[in-house]
Each structure stands twice: as C-alpha cells, then as structure tokens.
C-alpha positions as YAML, in Angstrom:
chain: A
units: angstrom
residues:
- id: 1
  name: UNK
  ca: [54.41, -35.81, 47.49]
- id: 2
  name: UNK
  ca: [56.88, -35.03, 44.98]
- id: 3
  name: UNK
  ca: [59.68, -35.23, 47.25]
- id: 4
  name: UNK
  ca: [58.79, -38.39, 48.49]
- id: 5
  name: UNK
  ca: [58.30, -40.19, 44.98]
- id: 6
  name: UNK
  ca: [61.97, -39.08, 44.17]
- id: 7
  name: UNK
  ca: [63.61, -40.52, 46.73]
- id: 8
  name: UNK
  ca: [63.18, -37.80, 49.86]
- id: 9
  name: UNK
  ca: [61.88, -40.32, 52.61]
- id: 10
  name: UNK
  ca: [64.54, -38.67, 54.76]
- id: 11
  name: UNK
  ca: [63.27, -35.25, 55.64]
- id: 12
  name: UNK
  ca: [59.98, -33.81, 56.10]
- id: 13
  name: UNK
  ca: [58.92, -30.40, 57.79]
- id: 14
  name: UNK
  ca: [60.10, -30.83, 61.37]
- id: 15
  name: UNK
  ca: [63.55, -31.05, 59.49]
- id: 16
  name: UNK
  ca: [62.84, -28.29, 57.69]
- id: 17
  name: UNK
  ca: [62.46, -25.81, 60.64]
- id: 18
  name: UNK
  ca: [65.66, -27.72, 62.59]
- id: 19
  name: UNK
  ca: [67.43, -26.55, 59.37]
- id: 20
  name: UNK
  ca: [66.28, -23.17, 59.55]
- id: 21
  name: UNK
  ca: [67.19, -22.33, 63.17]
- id: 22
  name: UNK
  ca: [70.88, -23.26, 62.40]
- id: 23
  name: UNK
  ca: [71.17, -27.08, 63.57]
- id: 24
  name: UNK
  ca: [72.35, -29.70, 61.39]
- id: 25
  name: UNK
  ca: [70.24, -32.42, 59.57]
- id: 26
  name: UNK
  ca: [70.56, -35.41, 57.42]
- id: 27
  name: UNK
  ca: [70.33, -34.61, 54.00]
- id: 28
  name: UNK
  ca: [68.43, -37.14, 52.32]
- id: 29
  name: UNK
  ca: [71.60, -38.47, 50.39]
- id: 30
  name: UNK
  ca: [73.19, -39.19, 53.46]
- id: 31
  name: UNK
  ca: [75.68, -36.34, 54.58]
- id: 32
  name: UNK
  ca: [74.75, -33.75, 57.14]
- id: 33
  name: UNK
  ca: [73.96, -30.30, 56.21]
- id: 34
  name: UNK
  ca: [73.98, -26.57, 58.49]
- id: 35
  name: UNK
  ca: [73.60, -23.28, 57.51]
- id: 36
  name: UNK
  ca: [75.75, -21.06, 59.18]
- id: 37
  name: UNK
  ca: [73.32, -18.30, 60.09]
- id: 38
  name: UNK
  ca: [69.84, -19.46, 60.98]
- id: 39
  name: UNK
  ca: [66.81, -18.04, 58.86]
- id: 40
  name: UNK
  ca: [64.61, -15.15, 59.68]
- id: 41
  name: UNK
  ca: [61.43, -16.37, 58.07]
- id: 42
  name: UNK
  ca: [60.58, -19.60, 55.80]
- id: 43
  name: UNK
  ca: [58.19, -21.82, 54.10]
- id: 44
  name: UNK
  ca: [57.51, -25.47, 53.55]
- id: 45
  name: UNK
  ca: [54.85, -26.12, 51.08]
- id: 46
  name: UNK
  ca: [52.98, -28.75, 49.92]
- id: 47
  name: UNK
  ca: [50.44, -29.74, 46.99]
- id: 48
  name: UNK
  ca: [47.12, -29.44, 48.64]
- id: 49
  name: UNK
  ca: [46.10, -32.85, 47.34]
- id: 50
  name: UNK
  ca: [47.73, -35.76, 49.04]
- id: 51
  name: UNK
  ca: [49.28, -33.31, 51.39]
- id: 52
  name: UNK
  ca: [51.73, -36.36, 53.85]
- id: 53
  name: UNK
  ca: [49.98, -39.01, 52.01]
- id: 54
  name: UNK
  ca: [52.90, -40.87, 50.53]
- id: 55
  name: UNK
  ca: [54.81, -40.97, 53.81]
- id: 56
  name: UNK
  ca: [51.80, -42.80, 55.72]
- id: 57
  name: UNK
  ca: [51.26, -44.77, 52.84]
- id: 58
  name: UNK
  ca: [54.47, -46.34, 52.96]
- id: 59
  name: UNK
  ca: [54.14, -46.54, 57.11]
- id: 60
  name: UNK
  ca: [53.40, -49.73, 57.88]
- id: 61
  name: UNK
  ca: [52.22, -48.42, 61.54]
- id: 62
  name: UNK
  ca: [49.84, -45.57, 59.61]
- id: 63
  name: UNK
  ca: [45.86, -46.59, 58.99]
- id: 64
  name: UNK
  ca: [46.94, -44.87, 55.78]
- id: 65
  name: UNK
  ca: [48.95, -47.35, 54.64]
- id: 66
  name: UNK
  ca: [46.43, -50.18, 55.15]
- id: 67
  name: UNK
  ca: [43.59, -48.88, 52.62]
- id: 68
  name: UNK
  ca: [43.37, -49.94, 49.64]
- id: 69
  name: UNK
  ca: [44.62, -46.64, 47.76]
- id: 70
  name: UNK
  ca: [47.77, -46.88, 49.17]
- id: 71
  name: UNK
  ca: [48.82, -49.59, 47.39]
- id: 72
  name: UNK
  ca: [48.70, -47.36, 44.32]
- id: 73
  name: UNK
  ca: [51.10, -44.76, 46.71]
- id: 74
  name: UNK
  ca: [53.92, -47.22, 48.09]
- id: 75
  name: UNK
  ca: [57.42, -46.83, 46.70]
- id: 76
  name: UNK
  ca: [59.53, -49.96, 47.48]
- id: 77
  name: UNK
  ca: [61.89, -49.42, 44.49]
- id: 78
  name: UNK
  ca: [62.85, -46.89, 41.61]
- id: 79
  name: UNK
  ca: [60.55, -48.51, 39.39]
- id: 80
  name: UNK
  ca: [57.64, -47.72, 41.62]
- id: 81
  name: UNK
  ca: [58.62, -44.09, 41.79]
- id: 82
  name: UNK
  ca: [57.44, -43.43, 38.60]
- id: 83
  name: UNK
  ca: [54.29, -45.58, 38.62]
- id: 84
  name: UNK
  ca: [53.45, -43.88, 41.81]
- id: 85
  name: UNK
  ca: [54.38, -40.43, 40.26]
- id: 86
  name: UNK
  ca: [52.33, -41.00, 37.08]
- id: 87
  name: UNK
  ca: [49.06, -42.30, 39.27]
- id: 88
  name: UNK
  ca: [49.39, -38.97, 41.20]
- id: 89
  name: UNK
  ca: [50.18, -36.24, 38.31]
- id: 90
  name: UNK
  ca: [47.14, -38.39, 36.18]
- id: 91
  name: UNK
  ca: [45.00, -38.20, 38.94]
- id: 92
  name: UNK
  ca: [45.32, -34.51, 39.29]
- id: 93
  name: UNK
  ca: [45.67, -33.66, 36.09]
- id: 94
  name: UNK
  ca: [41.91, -35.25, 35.90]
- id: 95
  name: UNK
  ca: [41.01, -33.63, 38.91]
- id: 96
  name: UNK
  ca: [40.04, -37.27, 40.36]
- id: 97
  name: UNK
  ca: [42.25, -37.04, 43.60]
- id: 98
  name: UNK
  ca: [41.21, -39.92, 46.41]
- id: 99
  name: UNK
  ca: [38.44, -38.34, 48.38]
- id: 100
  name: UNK
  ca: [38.69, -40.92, 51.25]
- id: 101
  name: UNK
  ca: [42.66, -39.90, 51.74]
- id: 102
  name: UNK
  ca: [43.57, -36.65, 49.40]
- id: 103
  name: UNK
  ca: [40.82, -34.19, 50.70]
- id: 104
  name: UNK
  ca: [38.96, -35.63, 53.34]
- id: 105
  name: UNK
  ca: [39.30, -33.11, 56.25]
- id: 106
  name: UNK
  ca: [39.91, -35.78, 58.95]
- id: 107
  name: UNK
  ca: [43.04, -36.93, 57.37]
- id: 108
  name: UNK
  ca: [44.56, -33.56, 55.79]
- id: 109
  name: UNK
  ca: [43.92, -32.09, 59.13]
- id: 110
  name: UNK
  ca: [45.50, -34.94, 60.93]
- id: 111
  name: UNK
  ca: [48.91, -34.44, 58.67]
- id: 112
  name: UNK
  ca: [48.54, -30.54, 59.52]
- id: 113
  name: UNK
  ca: [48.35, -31.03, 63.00]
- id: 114
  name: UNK
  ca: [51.21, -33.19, 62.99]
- id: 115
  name: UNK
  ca: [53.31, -31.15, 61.29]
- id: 116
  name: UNK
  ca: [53.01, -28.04, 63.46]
- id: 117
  name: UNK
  ca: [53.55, -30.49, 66.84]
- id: 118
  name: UNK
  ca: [56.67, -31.59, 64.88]
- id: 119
  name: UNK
  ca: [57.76, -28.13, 64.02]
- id: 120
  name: UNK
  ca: [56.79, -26.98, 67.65]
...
C-alpha cells in the first residue's frame, strides 16, 4: 500500500520476480532497470491489511474500486497521496482497518491468488 500511495502504480509483484530472474523492467520513474546476475532467493512483502487494495481501488474495471471505501483509497493526484496515506496509517494505527475489503478472506485471498498466477 505504501508503494502505491507514493507514486509506485508501475510495478507490483509479477515485476518483482521478472526482476529477479535477470529480465529488464520499467522502473516506476520511467527508465528500465536489469540486474546482471539473476537472484537466488527473494521476497515481496506486503502489510497484511489492505494487502493489493489500493491498486483495485484505483481500477476502474475492479469491484474494488466501486465500493464505497475506495473512495477514501483513490490517488488521482499528489495531494491525494497523503490523504489516502493518512486514512490508512490512522486506520491502523486504531486498529479499525475496512473489514469488507482489508481482511475479509474472499478479497485478500483473491489478491494472493493473483499474485502467485502473475508470478507463475
């Protein structure tokens, strides 16, 4: 989520893996980036809480992004960012994540099984 609210809408974990076997990707600020030998071992991680939630928030074509919490979670400028960050670290910090789209199993294991089909 972090990622996301800075700026990352780029890259996710299917680039992630790409990167780590040795082929190039688009680094979020634009340029294309390769490491020269690819990785033995690696990890993406996430906050448990929201865990993909900001990207299918701001996906128009997501179900996500047509309740009404995600209005709180879409980031259409640099103002937003930080509206969007504060709602999430307050949230937390309260321990008063979204149950209909931070925990509920259905959706976090939807974004789970998406990720490992994207990271094959």
């Amino acid at each position: 989520m972090d990622a996301y609210v800075i700026g990352n809408t780029v890259t996710g974990p299917a680039e992630c893996y790409e990167y780590a076997l040795g082929k190039p990707i688009k680094h979020p600020a634009g340029y294309e980036v390769k490491i020269t030998r690819p990785l033995d071992f690696q990890g993406v991680t996430d906050h448990s809480e929201y865990a993909g939630m900001m990207r299918l928030a701001n996906d128009p074509n997501s179900p996500i992004s047509k309740l009404p919490i995600a209005e709180k979670l879409k980031v259409r400028s640099q103002a937003d960012s930080m509206k969007v960050f504060q709602f999430l670290i307050g949230s937390l910090a309260r321990e008063r994540a979204d149950q209909g789209i931070a925990l509920d199993p259905e959706v976090a294991g939807t974004v789970w099984k998406n990720n490992i089909a994207d990271c094959g």
